[in-house]
PQR file of N, CA, C, O and H, with PARSE charges and radii, in Angstrom:
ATOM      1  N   UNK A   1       0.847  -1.185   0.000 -0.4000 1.5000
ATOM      2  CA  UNK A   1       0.000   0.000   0.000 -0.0000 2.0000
ATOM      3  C   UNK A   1       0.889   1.245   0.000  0.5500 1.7000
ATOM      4  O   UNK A   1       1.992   1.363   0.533 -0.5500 1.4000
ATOM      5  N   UNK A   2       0.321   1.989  -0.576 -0.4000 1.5000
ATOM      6  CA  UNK A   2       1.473   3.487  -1.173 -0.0000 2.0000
ATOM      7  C   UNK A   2       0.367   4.348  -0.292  0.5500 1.7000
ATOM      8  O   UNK A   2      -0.850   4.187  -0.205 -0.5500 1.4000
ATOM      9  H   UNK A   2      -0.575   1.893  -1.009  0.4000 1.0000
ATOM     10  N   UNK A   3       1.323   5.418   0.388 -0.4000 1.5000
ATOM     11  CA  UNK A   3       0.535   6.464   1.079 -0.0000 2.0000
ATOM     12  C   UNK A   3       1.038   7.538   0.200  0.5500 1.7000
ATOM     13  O   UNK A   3       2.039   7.387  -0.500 -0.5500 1.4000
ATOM     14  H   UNK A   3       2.311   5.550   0.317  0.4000 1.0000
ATOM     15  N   UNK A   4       0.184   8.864   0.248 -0.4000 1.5000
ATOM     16  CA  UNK A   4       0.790   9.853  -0.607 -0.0000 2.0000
ATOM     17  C   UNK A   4       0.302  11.380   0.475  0.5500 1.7000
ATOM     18  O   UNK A   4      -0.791  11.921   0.306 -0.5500 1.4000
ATOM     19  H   UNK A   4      -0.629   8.986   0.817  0.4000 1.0000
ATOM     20  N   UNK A   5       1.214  11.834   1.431 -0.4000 1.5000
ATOM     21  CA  UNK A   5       0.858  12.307   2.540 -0.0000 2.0000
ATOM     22  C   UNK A   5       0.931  14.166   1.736  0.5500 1.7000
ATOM     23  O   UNK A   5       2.087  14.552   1.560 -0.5500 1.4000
ATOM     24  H   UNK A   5       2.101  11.394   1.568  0.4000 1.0000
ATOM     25  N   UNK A   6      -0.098  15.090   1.345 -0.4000 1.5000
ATOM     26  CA  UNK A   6      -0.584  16.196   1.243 -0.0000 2.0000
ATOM     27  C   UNK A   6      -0.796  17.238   1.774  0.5500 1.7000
ATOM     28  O   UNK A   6      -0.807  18.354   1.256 -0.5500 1.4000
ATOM     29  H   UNK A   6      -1.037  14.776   1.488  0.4000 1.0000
ATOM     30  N   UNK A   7      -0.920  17.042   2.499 -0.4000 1.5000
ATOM     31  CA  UNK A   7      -1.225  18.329   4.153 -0.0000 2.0000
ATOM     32  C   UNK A   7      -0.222  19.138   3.786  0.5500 1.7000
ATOM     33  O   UNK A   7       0.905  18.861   3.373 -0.5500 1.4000
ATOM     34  H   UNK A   7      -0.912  16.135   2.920  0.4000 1.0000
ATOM     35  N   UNK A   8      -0.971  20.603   4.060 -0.4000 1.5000
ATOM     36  CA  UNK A   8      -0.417  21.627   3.638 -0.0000 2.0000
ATOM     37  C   UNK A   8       0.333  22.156   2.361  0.5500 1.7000
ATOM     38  O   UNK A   8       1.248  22.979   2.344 -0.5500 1.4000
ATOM     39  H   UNK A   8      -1.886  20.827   4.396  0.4000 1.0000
ATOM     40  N   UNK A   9      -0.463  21.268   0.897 -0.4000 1.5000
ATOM     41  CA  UNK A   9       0.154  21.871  -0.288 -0.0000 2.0000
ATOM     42  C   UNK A   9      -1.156  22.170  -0.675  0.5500 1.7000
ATOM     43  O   UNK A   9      -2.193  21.692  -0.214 -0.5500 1.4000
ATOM     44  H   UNK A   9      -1.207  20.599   0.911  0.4000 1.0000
ATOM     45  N   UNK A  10      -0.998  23.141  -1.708 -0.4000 1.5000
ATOM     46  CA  UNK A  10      -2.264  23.962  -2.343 -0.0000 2.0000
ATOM     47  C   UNK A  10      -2.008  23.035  -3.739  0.5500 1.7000
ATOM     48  O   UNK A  10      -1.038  22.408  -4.164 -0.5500 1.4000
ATOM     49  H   UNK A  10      -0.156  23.529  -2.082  0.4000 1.0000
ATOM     50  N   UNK A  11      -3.502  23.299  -4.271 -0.4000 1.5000
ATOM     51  CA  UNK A  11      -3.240  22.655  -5.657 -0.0000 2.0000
ATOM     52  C   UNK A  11      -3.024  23.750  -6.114  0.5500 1.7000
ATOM     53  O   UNK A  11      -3.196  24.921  -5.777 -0.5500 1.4000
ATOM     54  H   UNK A  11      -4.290  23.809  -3.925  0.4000 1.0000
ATOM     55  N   UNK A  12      -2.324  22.807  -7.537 -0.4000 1.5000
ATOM     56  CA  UNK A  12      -2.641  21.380  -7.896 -0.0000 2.0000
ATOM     57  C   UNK A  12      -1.871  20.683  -7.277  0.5500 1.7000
ATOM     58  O   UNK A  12      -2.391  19.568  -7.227 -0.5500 1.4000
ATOM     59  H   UNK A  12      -2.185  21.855  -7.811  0.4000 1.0000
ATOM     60  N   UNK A  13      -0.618  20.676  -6.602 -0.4000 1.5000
ATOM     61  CA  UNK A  13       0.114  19.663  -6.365 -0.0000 2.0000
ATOM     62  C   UNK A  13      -0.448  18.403  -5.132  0.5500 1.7000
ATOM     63  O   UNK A  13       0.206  17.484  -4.640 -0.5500 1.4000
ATOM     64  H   UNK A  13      -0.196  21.581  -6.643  0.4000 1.0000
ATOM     65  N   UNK A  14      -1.665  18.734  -4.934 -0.4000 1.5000
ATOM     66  CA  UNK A  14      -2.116  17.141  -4.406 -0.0000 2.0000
ATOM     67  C   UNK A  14      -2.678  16.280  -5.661  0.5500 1.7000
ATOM     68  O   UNK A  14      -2.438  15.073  -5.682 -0.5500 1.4000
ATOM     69  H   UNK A  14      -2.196  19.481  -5.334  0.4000 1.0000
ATOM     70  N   UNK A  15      -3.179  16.685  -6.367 -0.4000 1.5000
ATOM     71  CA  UNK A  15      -3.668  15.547  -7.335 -0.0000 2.0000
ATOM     72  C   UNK A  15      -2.628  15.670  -8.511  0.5500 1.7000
ATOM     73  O   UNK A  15      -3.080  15.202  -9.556 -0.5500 1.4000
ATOM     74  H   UNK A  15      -3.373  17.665  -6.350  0.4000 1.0000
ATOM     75  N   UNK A  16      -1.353  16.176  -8.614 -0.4000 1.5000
ATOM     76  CA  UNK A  16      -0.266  15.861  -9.265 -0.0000 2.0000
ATOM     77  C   UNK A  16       0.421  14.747  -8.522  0.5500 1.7000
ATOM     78  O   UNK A  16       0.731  13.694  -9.079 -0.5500 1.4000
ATOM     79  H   UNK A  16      -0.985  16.556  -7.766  0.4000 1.0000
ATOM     80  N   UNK A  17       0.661  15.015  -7.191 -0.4000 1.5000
ATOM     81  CA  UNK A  17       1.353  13.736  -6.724 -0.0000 2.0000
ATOM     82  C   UNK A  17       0.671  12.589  -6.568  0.5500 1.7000
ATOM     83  O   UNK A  17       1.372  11.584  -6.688 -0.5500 1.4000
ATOM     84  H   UNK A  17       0.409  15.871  -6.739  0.4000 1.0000
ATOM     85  N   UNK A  18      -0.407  12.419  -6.351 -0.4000 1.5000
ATOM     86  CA  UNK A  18      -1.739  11.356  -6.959 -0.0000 2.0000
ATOM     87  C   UNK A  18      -1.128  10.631  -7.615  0.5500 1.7000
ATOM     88  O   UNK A  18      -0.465   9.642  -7.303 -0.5500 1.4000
ATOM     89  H   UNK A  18      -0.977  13.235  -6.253  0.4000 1.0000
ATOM     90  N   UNK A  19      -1.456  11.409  -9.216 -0.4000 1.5000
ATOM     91  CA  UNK A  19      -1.747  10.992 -10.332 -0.0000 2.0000
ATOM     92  C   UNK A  19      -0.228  10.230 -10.507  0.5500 1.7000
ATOM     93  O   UNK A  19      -0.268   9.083 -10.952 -0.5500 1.4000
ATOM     94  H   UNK A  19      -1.995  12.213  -9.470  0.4000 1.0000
ATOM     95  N   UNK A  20       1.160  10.831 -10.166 -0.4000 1.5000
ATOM     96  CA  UNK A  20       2.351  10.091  -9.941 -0.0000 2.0000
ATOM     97  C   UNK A  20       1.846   8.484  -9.446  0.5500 1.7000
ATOM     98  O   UNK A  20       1.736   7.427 -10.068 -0.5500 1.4000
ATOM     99  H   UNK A  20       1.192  11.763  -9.804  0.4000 1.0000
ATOM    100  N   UNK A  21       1.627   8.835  -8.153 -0.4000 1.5000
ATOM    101  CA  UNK A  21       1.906   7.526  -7.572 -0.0000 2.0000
ATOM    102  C   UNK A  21       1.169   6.503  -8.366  0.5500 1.7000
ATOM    103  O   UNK A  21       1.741   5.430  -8.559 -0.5500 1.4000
ATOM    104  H   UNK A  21       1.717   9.693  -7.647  0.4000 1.0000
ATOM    105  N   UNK A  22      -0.015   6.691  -8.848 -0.4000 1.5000
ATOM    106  CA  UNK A  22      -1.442   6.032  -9.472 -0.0000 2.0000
ATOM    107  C   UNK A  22      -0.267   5.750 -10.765  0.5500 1.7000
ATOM    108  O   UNK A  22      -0.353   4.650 -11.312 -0.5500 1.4000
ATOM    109  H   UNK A  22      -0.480   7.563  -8.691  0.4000 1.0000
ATOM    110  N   UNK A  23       0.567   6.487 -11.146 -0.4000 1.5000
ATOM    111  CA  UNK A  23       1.182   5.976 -12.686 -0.0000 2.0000
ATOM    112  C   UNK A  23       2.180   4.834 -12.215  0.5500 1.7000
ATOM    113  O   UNK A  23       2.297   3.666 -12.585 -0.5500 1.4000
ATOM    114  H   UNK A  23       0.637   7.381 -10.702  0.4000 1.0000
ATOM    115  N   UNK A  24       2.939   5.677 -11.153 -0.4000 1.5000
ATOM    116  CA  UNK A  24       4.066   4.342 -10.861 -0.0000 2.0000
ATOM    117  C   UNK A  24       3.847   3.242  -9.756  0.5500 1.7000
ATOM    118  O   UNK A  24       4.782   2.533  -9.384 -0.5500 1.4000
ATOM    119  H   UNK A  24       2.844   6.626 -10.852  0.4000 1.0000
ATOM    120  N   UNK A  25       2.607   3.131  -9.260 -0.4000 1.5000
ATOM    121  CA  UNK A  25       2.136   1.894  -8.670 -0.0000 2.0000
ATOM    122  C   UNK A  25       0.550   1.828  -9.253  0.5500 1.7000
ATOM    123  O   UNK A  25      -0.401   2.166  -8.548 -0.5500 1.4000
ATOM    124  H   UNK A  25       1.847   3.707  -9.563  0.4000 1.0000
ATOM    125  N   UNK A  26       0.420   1.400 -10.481 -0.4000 1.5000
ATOM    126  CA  UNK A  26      -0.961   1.312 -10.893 -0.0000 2.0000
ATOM    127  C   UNK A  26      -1.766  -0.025 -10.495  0.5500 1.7000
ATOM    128  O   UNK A  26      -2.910  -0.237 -10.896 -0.5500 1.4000
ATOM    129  H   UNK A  26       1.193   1.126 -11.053  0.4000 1.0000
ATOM    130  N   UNK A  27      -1.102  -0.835  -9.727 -0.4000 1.5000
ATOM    131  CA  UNK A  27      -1.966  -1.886  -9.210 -0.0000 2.0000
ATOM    132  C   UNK A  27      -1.828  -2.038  -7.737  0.5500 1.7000
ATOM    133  O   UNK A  27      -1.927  -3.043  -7.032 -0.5500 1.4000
ATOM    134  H   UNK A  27      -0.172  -0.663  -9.401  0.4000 1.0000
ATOM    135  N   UNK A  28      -1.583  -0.839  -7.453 -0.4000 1.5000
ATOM    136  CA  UNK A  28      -1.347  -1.062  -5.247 -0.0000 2.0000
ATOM    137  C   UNK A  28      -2.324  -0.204  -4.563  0.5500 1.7000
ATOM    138  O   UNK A  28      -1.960   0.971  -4.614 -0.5500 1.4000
ATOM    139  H   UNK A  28      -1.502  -0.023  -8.026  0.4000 1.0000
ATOM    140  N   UNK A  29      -3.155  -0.328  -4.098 -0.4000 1.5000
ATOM    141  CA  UNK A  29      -3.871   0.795  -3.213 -0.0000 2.0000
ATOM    142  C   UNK A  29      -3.537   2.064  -2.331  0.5500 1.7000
ATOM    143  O   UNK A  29      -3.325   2.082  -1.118 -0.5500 1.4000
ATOM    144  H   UNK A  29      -3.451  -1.282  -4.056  0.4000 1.0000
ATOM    145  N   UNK A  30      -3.539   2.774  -2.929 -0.4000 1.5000
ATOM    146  CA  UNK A  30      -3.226   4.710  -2.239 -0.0000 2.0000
ATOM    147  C   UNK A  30      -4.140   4.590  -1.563  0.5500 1.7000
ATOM    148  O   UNK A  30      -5.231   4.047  -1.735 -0.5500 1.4000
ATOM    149  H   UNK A  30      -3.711   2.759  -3.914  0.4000 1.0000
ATOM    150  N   UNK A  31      -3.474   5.384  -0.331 -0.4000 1.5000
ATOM    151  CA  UNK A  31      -3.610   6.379   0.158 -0.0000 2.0000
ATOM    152  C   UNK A  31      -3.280   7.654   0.416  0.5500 1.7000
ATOM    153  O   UNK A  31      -2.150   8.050   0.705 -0.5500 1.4000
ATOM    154  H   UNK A  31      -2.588   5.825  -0.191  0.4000 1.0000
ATOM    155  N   UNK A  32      -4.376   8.382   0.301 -0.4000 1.5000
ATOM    156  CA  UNK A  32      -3.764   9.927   0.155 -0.0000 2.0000
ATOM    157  C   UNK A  32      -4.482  10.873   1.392  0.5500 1.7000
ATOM    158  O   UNK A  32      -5.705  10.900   1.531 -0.5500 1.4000
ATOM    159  H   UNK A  32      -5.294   8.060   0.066  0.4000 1.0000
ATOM    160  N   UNK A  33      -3.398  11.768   2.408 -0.4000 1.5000
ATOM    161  CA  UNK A  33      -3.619  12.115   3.423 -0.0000 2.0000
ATOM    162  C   UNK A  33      -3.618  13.447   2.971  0.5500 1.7000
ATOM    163  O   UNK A  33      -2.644  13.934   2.397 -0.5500 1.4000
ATOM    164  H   UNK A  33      -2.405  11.747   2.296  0.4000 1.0000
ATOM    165  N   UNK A  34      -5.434  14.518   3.371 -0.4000 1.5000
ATOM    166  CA  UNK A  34      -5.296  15.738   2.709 -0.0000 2.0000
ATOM    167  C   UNK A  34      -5.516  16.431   4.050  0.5500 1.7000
ATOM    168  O   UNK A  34      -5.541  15.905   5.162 -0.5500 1.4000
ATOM    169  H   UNK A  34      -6.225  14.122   3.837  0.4000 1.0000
ATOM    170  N   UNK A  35      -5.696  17.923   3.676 -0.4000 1.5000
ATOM    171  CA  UNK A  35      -5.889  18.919   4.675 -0.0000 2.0000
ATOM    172  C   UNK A  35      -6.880  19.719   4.059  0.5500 1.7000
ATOM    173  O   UNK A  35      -7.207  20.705   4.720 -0.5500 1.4000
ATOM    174  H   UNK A  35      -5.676  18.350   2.772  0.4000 1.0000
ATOM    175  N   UNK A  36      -7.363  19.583   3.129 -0.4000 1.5000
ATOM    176  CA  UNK A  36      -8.462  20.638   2.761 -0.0000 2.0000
ATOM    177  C   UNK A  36      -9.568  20.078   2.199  0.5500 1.7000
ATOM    178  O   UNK A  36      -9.631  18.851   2.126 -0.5500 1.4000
ATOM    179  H   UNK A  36      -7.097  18.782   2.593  0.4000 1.0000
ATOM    180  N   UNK A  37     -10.584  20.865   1.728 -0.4000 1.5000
ATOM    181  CA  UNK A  37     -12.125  20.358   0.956 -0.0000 2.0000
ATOM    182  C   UNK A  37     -11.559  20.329   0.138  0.5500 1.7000
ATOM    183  O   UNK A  37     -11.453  19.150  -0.199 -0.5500 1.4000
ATOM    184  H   UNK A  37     -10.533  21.862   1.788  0.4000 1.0000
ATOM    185  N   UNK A  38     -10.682  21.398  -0.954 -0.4000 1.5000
ATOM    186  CA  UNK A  38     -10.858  21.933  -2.531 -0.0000 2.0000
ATOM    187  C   UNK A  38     -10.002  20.723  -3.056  0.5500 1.7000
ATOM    188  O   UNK A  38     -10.287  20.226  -4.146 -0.5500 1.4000
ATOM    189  H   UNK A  38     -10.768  22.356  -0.680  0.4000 1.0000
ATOM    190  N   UNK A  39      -8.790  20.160  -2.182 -0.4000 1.5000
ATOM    191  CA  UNK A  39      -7.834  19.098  -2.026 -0.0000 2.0000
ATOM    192  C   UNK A  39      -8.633  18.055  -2.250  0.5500 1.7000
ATOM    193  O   UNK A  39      -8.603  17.552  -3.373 -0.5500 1.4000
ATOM    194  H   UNK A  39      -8.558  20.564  -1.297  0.4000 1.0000
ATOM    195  N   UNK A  40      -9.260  17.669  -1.528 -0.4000 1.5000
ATOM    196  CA  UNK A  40     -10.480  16.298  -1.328 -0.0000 2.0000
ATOM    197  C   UNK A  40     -11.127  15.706  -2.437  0.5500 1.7000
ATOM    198  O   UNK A  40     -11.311  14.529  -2.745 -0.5500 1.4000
ATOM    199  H   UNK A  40      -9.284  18.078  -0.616  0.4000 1.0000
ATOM    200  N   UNK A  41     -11.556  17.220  -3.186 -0.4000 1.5000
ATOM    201  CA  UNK A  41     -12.249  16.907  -4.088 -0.0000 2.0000
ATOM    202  C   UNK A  41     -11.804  16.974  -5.606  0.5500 1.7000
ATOM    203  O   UNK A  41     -12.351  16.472  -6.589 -0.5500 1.4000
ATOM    204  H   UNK A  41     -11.406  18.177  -2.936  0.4000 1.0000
ATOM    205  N   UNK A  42     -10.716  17.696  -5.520 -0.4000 1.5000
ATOM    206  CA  UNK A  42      -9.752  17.801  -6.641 -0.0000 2.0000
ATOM    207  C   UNK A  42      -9.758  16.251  -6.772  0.5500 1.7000
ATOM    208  O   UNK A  42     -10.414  15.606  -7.590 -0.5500 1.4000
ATOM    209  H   UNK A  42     -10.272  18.103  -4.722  0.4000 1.0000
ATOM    210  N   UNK A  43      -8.554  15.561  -5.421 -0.4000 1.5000
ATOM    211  CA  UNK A  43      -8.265  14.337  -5.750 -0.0000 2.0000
ATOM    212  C   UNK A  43      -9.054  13.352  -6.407  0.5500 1.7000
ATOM    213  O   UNK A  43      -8.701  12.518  -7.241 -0.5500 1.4000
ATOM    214  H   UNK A  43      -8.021  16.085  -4.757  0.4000 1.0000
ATOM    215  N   UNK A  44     -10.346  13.604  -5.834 -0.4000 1.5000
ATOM    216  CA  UNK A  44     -11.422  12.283  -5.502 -0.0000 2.0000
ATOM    217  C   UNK A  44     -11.855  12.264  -7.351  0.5500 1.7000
ATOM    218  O   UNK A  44     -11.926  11.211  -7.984 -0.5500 1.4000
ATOM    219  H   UNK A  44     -10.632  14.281  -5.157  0.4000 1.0000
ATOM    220  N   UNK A  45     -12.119  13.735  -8.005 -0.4000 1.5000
ATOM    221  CA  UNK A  45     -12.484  13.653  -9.078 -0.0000 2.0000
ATOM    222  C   UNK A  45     -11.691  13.101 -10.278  0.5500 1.7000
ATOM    223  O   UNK A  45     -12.063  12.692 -11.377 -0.5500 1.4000
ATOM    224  H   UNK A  45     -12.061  14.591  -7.490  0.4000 1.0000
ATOM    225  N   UNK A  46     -10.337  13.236  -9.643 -0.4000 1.5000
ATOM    226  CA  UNK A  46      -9.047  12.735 -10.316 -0.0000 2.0000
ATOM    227  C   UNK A  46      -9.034  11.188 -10.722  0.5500 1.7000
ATOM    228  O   UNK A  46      -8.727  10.619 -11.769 -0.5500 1.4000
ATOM    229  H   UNK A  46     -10.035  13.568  -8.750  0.4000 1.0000
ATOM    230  N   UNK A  47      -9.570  10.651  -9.255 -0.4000 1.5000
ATOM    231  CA  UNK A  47      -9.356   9.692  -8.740 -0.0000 2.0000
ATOM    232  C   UNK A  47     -10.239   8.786  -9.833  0.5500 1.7000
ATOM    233  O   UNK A  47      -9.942   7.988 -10.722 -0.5500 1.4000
ATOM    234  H   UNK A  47      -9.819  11.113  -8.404  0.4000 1.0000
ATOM    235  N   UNK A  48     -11.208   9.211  -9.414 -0.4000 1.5000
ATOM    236  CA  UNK A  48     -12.851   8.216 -10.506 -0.0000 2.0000
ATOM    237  C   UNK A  48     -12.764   8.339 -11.963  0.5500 1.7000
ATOM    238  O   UNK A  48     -13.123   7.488 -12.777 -0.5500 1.4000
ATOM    239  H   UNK A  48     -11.450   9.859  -8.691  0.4000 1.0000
ATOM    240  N   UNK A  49     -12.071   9.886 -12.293 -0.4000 1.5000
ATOM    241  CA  UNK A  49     -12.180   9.463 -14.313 -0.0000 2.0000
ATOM    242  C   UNK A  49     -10.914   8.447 -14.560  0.5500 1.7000
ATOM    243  O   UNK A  49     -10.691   7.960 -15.668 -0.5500 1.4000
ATOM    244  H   UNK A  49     -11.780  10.577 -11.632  0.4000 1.0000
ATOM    245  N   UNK A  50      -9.988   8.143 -13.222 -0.4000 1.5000
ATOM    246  CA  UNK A  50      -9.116   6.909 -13.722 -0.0000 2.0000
ATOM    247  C   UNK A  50      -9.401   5.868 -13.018  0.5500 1.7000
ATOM    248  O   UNK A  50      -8.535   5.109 -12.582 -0.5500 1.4000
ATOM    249  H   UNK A  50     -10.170   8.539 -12.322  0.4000 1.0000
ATOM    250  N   UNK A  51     -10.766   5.707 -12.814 -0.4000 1.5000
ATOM    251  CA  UNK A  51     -11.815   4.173 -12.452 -0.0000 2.0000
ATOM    252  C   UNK A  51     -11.133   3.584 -11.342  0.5500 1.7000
ATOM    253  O   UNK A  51     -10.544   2.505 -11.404 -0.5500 1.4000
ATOM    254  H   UNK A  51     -11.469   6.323 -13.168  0.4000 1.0000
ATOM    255  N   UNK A  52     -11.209   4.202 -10.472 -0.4000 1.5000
ATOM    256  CA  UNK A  52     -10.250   4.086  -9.040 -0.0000 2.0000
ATOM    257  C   UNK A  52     -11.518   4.151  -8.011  0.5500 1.7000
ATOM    258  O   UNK A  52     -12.228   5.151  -7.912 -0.5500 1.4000
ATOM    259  H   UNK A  52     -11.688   5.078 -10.422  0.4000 1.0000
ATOM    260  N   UNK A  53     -11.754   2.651  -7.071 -0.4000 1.5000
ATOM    261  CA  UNK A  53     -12.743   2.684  -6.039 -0.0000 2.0000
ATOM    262  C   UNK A  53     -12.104   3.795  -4.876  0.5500 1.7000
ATOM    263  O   UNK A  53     -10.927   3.917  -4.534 -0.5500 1.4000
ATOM    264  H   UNK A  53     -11.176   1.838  -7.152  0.4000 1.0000
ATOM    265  N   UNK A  54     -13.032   4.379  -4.510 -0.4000 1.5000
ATOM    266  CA  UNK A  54     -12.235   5.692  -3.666 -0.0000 2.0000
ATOM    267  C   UNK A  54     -13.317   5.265  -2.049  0.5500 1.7000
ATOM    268  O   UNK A  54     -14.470   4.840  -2.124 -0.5500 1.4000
ATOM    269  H   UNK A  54     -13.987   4.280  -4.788  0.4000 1.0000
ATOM    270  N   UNK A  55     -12.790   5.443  -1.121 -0.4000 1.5000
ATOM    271  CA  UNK A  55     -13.504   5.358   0.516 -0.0000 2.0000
ATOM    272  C   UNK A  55     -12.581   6.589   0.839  0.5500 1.7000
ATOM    273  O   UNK A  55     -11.361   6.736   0.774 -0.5500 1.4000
ATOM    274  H   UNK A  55     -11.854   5.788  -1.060  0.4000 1.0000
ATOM    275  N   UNK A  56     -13.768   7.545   1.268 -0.4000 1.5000
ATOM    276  CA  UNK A  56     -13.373   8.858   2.115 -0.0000 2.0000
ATOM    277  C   UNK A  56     -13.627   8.472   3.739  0.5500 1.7000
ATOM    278  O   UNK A  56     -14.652   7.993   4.225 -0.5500 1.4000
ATOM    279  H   UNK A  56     -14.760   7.426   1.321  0.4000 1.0000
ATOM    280  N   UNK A  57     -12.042   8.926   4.602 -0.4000 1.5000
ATOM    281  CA  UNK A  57     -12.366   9.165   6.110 -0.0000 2.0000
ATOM    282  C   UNK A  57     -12.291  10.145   6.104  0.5500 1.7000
ATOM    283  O   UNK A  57     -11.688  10.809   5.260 -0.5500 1.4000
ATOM    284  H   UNK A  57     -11.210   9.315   4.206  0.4000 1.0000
ATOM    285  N   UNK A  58     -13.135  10.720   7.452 -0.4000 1.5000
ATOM    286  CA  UNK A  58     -12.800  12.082   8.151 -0.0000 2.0000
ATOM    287  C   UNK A  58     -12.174  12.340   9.113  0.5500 1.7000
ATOM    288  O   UNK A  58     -12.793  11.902  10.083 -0.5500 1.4000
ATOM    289  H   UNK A  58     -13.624  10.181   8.137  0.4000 1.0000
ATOM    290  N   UNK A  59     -11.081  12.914   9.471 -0.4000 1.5000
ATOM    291  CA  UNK A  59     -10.572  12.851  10.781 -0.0000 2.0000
ATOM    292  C   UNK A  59     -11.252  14.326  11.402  0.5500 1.7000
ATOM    293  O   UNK A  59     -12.460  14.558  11.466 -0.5500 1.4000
ATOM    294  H   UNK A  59     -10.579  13.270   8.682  0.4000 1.0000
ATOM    295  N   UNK A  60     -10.278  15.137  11.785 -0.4000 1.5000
ATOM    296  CA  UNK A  60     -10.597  16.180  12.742 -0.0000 2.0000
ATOM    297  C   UNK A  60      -9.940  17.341  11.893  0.5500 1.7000
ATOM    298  O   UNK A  60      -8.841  17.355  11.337 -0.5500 1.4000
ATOM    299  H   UNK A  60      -9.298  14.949  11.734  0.4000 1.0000
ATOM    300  N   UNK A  61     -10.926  18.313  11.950 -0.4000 1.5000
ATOM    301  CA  UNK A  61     -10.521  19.825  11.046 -0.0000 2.0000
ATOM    302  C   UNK A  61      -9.908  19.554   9.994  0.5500 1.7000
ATOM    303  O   UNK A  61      -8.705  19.666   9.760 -0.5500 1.4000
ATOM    304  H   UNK A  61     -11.818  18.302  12.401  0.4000 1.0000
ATOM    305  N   UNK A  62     -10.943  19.099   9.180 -0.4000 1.5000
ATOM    306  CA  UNK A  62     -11.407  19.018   7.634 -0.0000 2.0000
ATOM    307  C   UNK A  62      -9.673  18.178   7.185  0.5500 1.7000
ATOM    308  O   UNK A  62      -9.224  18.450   6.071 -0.5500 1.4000
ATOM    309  H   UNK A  62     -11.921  19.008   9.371  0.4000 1.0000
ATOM    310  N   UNK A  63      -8.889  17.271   8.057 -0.4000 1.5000
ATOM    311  CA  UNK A  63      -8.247  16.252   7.530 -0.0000 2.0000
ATOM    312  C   UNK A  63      -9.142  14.755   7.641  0.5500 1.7000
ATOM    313  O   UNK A  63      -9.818  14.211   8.514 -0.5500 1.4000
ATOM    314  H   UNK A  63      -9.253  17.049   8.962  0.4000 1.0000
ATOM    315  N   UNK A  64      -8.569  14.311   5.677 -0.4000 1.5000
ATOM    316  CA  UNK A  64      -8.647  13.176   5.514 -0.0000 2.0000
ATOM    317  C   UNK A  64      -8.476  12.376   4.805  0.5500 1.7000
ATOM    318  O   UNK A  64      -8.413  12.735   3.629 -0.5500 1.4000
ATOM    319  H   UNK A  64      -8.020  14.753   4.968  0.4000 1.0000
ATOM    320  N   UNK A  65      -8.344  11.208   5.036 -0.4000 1.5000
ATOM    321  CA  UNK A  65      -7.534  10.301   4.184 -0.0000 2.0000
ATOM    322  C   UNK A  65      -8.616   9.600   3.019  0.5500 1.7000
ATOM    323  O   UNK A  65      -9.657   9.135   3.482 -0.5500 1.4000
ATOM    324  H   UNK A  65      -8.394  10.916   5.991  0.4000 1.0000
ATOM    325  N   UNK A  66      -8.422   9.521   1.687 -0.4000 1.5000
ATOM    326  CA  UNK A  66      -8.601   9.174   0.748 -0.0000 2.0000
ATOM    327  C   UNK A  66      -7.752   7.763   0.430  0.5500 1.7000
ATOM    328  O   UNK A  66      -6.542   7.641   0.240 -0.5500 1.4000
ATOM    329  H   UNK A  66      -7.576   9.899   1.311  0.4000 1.0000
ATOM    330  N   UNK A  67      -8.980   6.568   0.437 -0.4000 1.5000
ATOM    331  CA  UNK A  67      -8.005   5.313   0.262 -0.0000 2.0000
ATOM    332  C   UNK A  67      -8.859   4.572  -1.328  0.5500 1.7000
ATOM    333  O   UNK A  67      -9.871   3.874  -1.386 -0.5500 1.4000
ATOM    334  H   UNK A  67      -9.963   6.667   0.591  0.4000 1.0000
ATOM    335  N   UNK A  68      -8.046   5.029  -2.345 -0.4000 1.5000
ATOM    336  CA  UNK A  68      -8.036   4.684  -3.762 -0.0000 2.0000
ATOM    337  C   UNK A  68      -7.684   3.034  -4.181  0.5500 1.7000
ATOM    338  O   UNK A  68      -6.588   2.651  -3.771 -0.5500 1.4000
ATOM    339  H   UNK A  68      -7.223   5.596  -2.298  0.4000 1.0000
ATOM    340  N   UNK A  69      -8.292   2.286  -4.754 -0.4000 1.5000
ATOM    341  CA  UNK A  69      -8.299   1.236  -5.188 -0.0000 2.0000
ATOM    342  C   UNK A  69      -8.078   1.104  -6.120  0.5500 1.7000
ATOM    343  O   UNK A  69      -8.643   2.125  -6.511 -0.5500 1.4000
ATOM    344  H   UNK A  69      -9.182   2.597  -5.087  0.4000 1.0000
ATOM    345  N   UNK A  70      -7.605   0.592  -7.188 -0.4000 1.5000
ATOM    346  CA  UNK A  70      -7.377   0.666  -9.172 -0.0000 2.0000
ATOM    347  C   UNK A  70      -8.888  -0.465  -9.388  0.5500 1.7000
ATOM    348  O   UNK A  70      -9.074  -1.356  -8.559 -0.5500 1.4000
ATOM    349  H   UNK A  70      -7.146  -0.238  -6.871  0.4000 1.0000
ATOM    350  N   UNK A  71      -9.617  -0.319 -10.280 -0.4000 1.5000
ATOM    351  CA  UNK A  71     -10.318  -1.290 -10.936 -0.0000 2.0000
ATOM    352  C   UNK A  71      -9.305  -2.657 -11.398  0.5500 1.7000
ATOM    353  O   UNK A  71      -8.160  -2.849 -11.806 -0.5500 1.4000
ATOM    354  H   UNK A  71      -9.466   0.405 -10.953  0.4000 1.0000
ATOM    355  N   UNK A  72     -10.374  -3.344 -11.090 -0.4000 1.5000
ATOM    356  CA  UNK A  72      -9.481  -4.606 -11.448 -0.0000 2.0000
ATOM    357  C   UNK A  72      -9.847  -5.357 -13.052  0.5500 1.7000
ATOM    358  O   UNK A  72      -9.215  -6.343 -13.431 -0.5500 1.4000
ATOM    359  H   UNK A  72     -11.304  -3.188 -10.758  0.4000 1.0000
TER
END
């Protein structure tokens, strides 16, 4: 499992480093640790047009982890 830890970068560079890891581990399950909404949802939209099962947690003051699956 690949974590891809975000907190505290503005996009785009959370769903640039995403889209990295998603290229160079395209069959391992991400996770991606954010700090914002605009982050969240950047990723998440990133996430689904490349057919990726996505489960959102919430932690505390709007951190959370995004755990991405690849279609099989």
């Amino acid at each position: 499992m690949i974590t891809v830890d975000v907190r505290g970068l503005g996009c785009p560079v959370p769903v640039i480093r995403t889209k990295e890891a998603m290229e160079k581990n395209p069959d391992q399950t991400i996770n991606v640790l954010l700090d914002s909404e605009a982050a969240k949802e950047n990723v998440s939209r990133m996430a689904q047009s490349k057919k990726y099962a996505m489960k959102i947690e919430q932690g505390e003051d709007e951190e959370y982890k995004l755990v991405l699956t690849p279609a099989k």
